[in-house]
PyMOL Python script that loads the backbone (N, CA, C, O; Angstrom):
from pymol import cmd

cmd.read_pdbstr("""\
ATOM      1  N   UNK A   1      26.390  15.698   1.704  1.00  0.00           N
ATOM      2  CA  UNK A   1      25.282  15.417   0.831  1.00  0.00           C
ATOM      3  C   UNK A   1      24.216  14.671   1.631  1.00  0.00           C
ATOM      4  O   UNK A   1      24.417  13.486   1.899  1.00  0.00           O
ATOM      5  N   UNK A   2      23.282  15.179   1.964  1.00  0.00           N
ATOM      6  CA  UNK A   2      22.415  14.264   2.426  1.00  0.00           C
ATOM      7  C   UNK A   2      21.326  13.746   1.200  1.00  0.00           C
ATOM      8  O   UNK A   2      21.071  14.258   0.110  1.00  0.00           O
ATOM      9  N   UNK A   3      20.818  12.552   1.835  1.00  0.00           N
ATOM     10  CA  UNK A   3      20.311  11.850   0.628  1.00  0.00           C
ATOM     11  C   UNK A   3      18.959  12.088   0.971  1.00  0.00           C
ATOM     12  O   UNK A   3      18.506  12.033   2.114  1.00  0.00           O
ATOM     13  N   UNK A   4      18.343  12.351  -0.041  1.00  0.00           N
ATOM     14  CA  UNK A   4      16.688  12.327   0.367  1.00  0.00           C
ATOM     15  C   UNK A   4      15.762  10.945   0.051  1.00  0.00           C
ATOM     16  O   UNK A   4      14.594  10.917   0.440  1.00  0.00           O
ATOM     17  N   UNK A   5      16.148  10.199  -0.426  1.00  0.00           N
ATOM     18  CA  UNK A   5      15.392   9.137  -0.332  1.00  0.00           C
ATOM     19  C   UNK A   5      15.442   8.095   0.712  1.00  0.00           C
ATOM     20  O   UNK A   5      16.165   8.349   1.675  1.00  0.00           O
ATOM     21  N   UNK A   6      14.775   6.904   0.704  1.00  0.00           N
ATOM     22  CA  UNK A   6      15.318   5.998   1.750  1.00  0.00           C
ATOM     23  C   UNK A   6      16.156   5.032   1.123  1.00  0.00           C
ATOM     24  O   UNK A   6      15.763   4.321   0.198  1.00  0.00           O
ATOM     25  N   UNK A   7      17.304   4.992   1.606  1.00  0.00           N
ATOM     26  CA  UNK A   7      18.412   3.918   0.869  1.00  0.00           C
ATOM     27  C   UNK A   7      18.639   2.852   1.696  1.00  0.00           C
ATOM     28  O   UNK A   7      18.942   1.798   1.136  1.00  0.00           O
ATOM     29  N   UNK A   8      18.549   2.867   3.224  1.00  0.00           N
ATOM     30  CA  UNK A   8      18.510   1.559   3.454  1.00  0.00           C
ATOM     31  C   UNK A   8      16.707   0.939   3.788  1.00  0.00           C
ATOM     32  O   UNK A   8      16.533  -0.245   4.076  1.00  0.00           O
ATOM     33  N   UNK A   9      16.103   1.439   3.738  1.00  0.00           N
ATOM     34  CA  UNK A   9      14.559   0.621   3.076  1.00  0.00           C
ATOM     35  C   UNK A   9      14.467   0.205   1.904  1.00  0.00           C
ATOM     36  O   UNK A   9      13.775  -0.794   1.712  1.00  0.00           O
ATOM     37  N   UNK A  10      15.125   0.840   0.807  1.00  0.00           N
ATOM     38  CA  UNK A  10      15.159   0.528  -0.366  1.00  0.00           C
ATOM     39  C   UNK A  10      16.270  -1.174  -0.609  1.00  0.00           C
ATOM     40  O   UNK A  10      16.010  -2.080  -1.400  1.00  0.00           O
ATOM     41  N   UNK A  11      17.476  -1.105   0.372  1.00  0.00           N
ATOM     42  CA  UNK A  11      18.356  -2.138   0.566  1.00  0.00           C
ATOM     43  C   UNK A  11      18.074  -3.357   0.969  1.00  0.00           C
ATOM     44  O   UNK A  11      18.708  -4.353   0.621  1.00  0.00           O
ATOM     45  N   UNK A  12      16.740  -3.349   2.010  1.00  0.00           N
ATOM     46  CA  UNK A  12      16.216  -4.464   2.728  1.00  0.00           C
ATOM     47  C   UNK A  12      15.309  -5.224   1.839  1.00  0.00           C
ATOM     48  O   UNK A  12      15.250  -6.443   1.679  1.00  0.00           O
ATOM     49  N   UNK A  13      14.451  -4.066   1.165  1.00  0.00           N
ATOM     50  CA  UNK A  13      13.535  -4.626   0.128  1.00  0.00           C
ATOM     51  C   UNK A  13      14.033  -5.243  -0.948  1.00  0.00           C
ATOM     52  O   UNK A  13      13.514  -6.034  -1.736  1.00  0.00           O
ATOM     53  N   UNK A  14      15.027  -4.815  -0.886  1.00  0.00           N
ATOM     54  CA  UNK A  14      15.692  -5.380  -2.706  1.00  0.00           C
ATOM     55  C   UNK A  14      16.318  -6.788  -2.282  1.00  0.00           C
ATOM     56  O   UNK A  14      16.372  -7.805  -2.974  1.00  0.00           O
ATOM     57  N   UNK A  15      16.776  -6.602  -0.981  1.00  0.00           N
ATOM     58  CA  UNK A  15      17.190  -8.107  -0.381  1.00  0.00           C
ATOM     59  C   UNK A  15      16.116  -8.780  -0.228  1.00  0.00           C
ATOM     60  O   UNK A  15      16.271  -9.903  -0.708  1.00  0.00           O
ATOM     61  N   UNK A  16      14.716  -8.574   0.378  1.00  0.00           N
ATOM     62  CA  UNK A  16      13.711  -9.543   0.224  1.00  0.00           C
ATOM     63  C   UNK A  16      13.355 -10.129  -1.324  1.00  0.00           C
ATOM     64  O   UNK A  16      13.212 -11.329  -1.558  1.00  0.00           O
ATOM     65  N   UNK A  17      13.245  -9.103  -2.291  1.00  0.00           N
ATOM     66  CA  UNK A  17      12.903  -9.217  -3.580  1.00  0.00           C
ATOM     67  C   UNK A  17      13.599 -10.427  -4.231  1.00  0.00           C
ATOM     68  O   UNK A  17      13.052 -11.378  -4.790  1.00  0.00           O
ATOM     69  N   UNK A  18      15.197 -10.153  -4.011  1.00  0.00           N
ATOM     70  CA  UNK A  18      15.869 -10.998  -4.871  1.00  0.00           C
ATOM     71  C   UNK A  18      15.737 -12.607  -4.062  1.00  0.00           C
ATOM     72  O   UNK A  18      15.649 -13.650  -4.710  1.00  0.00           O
ATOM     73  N   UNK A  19      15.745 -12.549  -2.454  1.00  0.00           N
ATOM     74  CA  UNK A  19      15.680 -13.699  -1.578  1.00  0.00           C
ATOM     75  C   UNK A  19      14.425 -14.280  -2.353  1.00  0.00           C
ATOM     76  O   UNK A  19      14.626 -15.437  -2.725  1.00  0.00           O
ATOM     77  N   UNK A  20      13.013 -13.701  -2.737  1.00  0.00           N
ATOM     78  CA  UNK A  20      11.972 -14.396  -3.196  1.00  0.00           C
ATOM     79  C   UNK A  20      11.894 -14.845  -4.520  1.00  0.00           C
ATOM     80  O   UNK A  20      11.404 -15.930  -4.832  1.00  0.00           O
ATOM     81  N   UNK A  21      12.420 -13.940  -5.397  1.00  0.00           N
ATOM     82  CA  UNK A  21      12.925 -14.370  -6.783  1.00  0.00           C
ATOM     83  C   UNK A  21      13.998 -15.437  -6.796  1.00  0.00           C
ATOM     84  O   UNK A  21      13.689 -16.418  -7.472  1.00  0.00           O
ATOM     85  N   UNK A  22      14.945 -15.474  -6.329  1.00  0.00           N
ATOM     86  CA  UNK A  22      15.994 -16.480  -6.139  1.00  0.00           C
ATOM     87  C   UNK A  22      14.870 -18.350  -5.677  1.00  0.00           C
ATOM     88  O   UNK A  22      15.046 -19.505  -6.064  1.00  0.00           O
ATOM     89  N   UNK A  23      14.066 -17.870  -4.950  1.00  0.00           N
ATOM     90  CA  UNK A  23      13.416 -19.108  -4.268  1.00  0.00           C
ATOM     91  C   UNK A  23      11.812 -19.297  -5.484  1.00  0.00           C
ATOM     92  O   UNK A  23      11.127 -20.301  -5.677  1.00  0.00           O
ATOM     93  N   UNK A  24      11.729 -18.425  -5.858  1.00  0.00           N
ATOM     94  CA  UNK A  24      10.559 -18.974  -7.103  1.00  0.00           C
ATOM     95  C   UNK A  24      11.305 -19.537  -8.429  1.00  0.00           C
ATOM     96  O   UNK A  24      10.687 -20.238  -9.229  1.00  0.00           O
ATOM     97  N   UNK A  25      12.433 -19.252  -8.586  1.00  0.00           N
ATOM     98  CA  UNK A  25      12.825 -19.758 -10.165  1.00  0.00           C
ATOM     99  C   UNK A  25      13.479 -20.796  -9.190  1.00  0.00           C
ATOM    100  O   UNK A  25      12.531 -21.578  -9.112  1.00  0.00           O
ATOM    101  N   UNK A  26      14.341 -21.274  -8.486  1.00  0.00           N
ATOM    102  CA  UNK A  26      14.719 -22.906  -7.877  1.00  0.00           C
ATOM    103  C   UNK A  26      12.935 -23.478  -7.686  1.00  0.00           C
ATOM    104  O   UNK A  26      12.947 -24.626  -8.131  1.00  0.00           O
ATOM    105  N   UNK A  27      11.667 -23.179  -7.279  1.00  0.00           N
ATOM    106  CA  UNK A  27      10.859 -23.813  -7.190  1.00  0.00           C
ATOM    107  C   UNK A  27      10.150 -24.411  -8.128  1.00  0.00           C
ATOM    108  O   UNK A  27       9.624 -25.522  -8.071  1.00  0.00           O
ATOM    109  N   UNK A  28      10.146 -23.438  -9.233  1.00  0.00           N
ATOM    110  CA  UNK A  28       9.829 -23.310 -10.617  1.00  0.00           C
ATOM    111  C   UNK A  28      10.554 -24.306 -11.453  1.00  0.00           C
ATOM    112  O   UNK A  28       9.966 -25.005 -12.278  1.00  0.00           O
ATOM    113  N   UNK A  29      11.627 -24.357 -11.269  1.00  0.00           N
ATOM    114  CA  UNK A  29      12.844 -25.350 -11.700  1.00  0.00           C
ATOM    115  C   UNK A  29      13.387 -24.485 -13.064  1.00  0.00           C
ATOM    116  O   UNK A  29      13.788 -24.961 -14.126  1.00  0.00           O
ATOM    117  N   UNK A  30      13.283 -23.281 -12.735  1.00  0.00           N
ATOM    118  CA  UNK A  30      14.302 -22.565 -13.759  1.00  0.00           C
ATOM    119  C   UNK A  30      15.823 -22.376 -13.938  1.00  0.00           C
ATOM    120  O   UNK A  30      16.497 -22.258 -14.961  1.00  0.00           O
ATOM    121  N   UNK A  31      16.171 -22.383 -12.579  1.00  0.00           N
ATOM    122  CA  UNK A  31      17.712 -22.308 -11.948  1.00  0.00           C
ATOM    123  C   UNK A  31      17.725 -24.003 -11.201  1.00  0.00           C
ATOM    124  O   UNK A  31      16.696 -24.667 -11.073  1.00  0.00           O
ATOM    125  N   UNK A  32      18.946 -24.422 -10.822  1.00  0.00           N
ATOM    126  CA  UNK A  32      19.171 -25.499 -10.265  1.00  0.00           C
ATOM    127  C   UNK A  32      19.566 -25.033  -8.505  1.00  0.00           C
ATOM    128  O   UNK A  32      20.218 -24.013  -8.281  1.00  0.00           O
ATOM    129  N   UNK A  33      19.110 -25.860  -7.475  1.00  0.00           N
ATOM    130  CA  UNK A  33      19.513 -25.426  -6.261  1.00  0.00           C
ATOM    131  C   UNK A  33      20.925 -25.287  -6.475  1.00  0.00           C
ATOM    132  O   UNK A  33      21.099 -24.156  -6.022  1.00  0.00           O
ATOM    133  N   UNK A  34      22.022 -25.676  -6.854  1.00  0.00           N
ATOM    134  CA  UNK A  34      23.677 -25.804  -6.587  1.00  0.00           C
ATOM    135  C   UNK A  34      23.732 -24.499  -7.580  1.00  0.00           C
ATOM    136  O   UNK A  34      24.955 -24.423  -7.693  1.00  0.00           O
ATOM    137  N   UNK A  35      23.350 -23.699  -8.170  1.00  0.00           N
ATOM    138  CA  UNK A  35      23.514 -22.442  -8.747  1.00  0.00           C
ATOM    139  C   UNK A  35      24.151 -21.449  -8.405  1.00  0.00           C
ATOM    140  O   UNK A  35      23.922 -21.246  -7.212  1.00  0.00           O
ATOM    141  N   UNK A  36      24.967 -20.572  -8.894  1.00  0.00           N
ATOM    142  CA  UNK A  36      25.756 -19.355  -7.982  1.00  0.00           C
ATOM    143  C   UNK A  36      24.813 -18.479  -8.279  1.00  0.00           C
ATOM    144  O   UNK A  36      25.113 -17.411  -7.746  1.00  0.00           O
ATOM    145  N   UNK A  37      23.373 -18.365  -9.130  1.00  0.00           N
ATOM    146  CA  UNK A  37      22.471 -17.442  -9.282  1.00  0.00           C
ATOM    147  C   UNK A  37      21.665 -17.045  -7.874  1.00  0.00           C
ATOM    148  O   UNK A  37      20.988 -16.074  -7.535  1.00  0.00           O
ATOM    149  N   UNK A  38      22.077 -18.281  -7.228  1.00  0.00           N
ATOM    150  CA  UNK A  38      20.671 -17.852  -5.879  1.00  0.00           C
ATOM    151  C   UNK A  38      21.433 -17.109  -4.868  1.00  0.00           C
ATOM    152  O   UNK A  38      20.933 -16.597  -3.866  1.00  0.00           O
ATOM    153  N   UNK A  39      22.939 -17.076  -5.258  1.00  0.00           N
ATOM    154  CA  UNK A  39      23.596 -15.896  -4.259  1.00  0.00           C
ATOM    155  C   UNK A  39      23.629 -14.838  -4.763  1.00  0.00           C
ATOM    156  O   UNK A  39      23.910 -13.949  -3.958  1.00  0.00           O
ATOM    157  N   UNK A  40      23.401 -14.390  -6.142  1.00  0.00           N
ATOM    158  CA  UNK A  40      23.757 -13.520  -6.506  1.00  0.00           C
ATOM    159  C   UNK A  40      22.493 -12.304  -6.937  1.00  0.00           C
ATOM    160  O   UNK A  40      22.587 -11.085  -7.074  1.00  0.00           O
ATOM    161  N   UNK A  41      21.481 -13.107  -7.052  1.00  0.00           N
ATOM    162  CA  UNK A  41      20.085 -12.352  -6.782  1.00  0.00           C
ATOM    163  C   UNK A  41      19.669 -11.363  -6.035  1.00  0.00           C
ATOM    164  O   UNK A  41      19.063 -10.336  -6.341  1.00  0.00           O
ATOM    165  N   UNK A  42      20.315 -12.042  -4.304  1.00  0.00           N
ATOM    166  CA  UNK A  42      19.916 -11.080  -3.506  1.00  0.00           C
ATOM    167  C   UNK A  42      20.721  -9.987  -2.979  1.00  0.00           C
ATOM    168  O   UNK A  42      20.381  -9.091  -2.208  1.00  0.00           O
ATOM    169  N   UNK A  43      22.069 -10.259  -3.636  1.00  0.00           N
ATOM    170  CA  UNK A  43      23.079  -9.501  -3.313  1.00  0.00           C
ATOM    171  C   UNK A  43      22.829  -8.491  -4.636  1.00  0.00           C
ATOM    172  O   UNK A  43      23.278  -7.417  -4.234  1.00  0.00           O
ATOM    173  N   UNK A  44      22.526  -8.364  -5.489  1.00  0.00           N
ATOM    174  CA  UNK A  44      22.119  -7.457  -6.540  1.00  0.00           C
ATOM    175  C   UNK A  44      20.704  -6.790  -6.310  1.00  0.00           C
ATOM    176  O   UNK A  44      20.308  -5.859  -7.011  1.00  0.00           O
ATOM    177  N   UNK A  45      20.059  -7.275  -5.394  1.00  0.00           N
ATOM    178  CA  UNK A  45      18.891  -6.719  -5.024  1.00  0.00           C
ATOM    179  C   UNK A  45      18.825  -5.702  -3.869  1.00  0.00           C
ATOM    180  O   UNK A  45      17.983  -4.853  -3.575  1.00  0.00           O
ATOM    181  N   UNK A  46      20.084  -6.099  -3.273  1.00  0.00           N
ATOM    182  CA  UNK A  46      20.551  -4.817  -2.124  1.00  0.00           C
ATOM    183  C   UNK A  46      20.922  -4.165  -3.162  1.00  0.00           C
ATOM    184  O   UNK A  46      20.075  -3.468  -3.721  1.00  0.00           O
ATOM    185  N   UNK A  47      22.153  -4.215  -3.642  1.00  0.00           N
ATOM    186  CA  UNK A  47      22.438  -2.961  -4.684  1.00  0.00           C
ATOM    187  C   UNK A  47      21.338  -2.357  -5.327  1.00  0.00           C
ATOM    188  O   UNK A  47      21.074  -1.251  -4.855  1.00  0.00           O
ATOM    189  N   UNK A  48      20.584  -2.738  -6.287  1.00  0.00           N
ATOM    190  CA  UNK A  48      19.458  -1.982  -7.015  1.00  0.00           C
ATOM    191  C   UNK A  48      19.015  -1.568  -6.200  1.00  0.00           C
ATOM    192  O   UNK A  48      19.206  -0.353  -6.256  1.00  0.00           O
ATOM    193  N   UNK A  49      18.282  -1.917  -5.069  1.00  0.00           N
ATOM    194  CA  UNK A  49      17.456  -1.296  -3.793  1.00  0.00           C
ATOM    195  C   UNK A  49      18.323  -0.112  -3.089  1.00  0.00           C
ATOM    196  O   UNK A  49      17.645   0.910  -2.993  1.00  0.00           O
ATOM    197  N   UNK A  50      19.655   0.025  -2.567  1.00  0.00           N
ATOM    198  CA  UNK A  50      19.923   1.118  -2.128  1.00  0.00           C
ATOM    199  C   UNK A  50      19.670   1.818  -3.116  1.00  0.00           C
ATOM    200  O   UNK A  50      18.923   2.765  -2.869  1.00  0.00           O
ATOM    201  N   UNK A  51      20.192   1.661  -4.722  1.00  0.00           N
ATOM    202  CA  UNK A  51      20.689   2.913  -5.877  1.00  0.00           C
ATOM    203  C   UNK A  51      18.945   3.404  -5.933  1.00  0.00           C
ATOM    204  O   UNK A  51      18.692   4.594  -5.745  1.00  0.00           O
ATOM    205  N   UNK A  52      18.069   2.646  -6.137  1.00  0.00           N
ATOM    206  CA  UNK A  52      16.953   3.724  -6.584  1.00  0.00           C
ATOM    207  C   UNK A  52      16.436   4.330  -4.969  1.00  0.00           C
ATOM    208  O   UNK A  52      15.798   5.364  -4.769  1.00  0.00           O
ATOM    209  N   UNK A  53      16.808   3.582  -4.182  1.00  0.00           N
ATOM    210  CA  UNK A  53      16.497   4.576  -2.600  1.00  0.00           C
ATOM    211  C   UNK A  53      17.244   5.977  -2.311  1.00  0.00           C
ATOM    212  O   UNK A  53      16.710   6.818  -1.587  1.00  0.00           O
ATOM    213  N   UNK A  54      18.415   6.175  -2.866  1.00  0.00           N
ATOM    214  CA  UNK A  54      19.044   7.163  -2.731  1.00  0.00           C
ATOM    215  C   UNK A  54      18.115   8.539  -3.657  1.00  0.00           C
ATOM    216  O   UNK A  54      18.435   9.725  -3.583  1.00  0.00           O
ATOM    217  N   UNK A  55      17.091   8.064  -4.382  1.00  0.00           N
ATOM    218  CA  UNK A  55      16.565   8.853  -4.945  1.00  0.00           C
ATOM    219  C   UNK A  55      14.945   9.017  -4.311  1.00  0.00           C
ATOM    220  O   UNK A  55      14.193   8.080  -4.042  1.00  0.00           O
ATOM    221  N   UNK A  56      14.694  10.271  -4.181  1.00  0.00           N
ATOM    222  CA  UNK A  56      13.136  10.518  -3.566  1.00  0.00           C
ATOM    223  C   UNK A  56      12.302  10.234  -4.882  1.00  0.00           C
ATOM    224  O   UNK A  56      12.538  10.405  -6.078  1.00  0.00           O
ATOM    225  N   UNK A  57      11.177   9.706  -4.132  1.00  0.00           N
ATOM    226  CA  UNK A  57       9.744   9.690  -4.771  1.00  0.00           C
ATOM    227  C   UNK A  57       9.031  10.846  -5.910  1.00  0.00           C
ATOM    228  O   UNK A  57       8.808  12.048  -5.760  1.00  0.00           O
ATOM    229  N   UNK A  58       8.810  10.031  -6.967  1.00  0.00           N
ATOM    230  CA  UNK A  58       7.841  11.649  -8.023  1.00  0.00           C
ATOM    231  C   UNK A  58       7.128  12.329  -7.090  1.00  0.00           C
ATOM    232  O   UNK A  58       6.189  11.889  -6.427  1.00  0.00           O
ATOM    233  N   UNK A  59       7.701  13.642  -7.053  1.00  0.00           N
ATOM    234  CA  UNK A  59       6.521  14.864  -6.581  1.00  0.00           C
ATOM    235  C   UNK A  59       5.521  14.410  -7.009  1.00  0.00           C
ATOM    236  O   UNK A  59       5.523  13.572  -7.911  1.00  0.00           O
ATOM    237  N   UNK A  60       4.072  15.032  -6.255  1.00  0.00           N
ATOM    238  CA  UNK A  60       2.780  15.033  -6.928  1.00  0.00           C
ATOM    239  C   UNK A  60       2.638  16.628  -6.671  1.00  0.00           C
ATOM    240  O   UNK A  60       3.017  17.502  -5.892  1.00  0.00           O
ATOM    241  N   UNK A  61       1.547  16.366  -8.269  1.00  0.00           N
ATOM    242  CA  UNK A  61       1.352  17.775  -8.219  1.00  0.00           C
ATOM    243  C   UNK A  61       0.517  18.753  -7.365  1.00  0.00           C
ATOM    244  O   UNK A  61       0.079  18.364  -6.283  1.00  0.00           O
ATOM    245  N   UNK A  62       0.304  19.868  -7.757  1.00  0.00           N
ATOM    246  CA  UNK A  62      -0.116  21.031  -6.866  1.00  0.00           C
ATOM    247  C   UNK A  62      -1.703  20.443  -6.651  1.00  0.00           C
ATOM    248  O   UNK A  62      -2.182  19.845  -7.614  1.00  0.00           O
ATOM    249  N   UNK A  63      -2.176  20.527  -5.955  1.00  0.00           N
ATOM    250  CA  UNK A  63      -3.640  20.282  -5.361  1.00  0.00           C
ATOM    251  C   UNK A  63      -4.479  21.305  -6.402  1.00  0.00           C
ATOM    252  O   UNK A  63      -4.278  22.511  -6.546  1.00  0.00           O
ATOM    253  N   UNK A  64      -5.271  20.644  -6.944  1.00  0.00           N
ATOM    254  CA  UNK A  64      -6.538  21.653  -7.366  1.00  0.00           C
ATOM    255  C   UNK A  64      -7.695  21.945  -6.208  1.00  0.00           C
ATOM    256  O   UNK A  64      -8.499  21.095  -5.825  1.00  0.00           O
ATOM    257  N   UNK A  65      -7.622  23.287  -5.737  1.00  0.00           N
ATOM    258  CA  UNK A  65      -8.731  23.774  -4.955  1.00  0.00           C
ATOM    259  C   UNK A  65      -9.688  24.014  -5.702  1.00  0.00           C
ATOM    260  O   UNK A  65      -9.519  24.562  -6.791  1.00  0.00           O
ATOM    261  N   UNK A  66     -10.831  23.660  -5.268  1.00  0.00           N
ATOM    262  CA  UNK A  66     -12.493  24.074  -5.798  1.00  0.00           C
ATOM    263  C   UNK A  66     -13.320  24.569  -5.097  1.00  0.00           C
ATOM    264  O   UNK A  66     -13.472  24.078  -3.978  1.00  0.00           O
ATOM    265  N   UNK A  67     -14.039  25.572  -5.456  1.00  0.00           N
ATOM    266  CA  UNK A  67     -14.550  25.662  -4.188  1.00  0.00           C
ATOM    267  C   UNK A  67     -16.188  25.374  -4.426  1.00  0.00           C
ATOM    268  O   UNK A  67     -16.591  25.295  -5.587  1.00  0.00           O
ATOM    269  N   UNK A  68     -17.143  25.214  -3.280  1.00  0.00           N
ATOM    270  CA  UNK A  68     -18.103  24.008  -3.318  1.00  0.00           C
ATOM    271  C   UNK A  68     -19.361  25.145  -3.678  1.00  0.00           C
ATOM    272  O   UNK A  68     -19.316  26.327  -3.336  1.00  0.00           O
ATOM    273  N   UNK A  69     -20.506  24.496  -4.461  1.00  0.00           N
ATOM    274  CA  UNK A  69     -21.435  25.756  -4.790  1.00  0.00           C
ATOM    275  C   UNK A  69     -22.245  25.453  -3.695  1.00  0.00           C
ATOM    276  O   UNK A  69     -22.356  24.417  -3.039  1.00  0.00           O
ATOM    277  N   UNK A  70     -22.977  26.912  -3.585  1.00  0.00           N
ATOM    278  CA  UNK A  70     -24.192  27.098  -2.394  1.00  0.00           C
ATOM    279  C   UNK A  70     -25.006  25.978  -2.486  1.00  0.00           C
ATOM    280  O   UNK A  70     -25.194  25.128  -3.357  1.00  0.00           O
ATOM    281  N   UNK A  71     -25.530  26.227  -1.153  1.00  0.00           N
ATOM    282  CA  UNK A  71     -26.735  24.774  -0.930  1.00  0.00           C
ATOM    283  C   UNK A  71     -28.088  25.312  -1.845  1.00  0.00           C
ATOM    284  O   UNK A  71     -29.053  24.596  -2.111  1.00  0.00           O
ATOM    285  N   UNK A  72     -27.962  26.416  -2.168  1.00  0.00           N
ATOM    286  CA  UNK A  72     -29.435  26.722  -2.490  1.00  0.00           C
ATOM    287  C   UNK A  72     -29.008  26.889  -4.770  1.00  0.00           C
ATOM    288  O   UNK A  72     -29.786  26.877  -5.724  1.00  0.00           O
ATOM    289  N   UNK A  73     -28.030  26.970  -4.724  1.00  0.00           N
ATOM    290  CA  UNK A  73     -27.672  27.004  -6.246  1.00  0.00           C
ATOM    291  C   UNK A  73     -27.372  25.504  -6.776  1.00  0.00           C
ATOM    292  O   UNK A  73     -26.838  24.465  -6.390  1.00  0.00           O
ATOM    293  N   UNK A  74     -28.123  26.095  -8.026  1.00  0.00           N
ATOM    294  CA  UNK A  74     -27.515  24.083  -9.007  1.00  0.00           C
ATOM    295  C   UNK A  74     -26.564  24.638  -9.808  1.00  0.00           C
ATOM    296  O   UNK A  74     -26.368  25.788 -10.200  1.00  0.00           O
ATOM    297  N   UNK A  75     -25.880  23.353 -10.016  1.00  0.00           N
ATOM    298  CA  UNK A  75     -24.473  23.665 -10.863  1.00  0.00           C
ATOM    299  C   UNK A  75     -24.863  24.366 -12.553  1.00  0.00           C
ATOM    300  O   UNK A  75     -25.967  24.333 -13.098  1.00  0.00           O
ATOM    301  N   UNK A  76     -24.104  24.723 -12.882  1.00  0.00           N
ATOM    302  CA  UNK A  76     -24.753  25.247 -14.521  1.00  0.00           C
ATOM    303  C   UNK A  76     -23.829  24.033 -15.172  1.00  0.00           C
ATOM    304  O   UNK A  76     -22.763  23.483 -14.897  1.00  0.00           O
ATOM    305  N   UNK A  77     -24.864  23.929 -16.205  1.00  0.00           N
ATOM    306  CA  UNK A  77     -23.515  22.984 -16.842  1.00  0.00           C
ATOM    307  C   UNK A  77     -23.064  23.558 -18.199  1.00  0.00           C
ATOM    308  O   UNK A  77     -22.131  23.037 -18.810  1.00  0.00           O
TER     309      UNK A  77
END
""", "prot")
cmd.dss("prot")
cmd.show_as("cartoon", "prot")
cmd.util.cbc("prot")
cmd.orient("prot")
């Protein structure tokens, strides 16, 4: 099975995410520093980060071609 998304970019980020979330709610004074929440943030943030990396990006859709009017014609409207 190869995976088409990026799962370990998605892993690193989710580890930064939760490392910065973990350090705004102790700054904030939402969590207490002696908390088992600030380990467990970033270790759930690798997880979420690989699981949605294993998945590719929304397609975008088909390009609309137009094509451009003469220099000497005005548009009709």
């Amino acid at each position: 099975m190869r995976a088409r998304g990026r799962p370990i970019v998605g892993g690193i980020a989710g580890f930064f995410f939760g490392l910065f979330l973990a350090a705004d709610l102790v700054l904030f004074g939402a969590i207490k520093f002696k908390d088992l929440t600030i380990v467990i943030l970033p270790v759930a943030g690798i997880v979420v980060g690989i699981l949605l990396g294993l998945f590719p990006p929304l397609r975008r859709g088909r390009a609309v071609t137009t094509t451009p009017a003469a220099p000497n014609e005005e548009p009709t409207p």
